[in-house]
C-alpha positions as CSV (number, residue, x, y, z in Angstrom):
1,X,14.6,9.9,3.6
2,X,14.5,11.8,0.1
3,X,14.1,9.3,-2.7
4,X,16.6,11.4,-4.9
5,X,19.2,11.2,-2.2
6,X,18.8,6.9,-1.7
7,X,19.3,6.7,-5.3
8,X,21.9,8.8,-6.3
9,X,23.8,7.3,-3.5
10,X,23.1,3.7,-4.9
11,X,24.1,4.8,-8.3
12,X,27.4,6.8,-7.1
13,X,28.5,4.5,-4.3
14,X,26.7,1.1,-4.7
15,X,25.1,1.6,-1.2
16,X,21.9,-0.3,-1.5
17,X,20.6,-1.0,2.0
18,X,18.6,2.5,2.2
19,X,17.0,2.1,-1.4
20,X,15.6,-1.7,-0.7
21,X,13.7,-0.3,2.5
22,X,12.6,2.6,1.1
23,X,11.5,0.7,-2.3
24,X,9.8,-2.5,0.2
25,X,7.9,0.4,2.0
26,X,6.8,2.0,-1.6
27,X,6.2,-1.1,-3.0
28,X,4.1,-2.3,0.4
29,X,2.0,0.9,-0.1
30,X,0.8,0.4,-3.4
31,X,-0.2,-3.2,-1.8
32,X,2.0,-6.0,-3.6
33,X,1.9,-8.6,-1.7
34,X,5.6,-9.6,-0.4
35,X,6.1,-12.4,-2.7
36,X,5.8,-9.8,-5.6
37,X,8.0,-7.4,-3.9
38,X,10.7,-10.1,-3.5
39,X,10.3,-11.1,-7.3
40,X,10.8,-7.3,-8.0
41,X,13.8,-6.0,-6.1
42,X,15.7,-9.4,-6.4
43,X,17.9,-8.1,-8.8
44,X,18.4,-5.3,-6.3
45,X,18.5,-7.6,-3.3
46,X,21.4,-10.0,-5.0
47,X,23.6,-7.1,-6.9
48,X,27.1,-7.0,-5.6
49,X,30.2,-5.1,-6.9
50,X,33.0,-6.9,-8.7
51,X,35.8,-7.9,-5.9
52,X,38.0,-4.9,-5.5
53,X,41.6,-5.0,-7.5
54,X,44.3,-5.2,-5.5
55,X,46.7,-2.8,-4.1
56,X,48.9,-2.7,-7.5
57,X,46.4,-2.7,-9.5
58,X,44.9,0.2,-8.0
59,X,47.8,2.1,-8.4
60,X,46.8,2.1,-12.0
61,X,44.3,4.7,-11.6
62,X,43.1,4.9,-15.5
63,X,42.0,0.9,-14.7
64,X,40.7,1.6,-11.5
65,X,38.1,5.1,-13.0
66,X,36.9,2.8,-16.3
67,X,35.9,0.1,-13.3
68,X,34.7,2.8,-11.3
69,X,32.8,4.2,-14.4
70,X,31.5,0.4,-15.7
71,X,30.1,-0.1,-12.2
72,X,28.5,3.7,-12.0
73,X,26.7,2.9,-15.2
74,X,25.7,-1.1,-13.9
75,X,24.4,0.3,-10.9
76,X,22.2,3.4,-13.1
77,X,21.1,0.7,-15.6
78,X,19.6,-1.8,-13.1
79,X,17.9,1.4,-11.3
80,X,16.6,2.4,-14.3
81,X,15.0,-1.1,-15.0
82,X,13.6,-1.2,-11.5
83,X,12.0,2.3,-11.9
84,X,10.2,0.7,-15.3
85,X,9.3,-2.2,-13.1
86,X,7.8,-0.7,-10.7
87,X,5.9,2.8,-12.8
88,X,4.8,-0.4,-14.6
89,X,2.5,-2.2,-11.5
């Protein structure tokens, strides 16, 4: 599993299963204990994307790429605050 790929894949498609293990196994290695590793990828662990729009308003595809876009850069800014979690242990 390529660390790149997990996160680009969370970033593009919100897909977040792959990135908690691989970040719990990192995490493990560098020895936190599993009550800090919880306290770290929580915002990870609880993150959901907004509930889709429905089938008109997807048909408004300008709507539907700035929702696509707001949720791109949601998903790259809580990354990016894990990483500086994390580089920060």
């Amino acid at each position: 599993m390529r660390v790149a790929s997990v996160m680009e894949n969370f970033a593009e498609y919100g897909t977040k299963e792959p990135l908690l293990i691989y970040l719990t196994s990192h995490l493990h290695r560098l020895g936190e204990t599993e009550e800090h590793i919880l306290q770290i990828l929580s915002p990870l662990i609880d993150y959901t994307e907004p509930a889709r729009p429905s089938r008109l308003l997807s048909l408004l595809s300008p709507w539907r790429r700035g929702l696509s876009g707001k949720n791109k850069e949601a998903r790259e800014n809580l990354l990016n605050e894990l990483i500086d979690k994390i580089e920060g242990l």
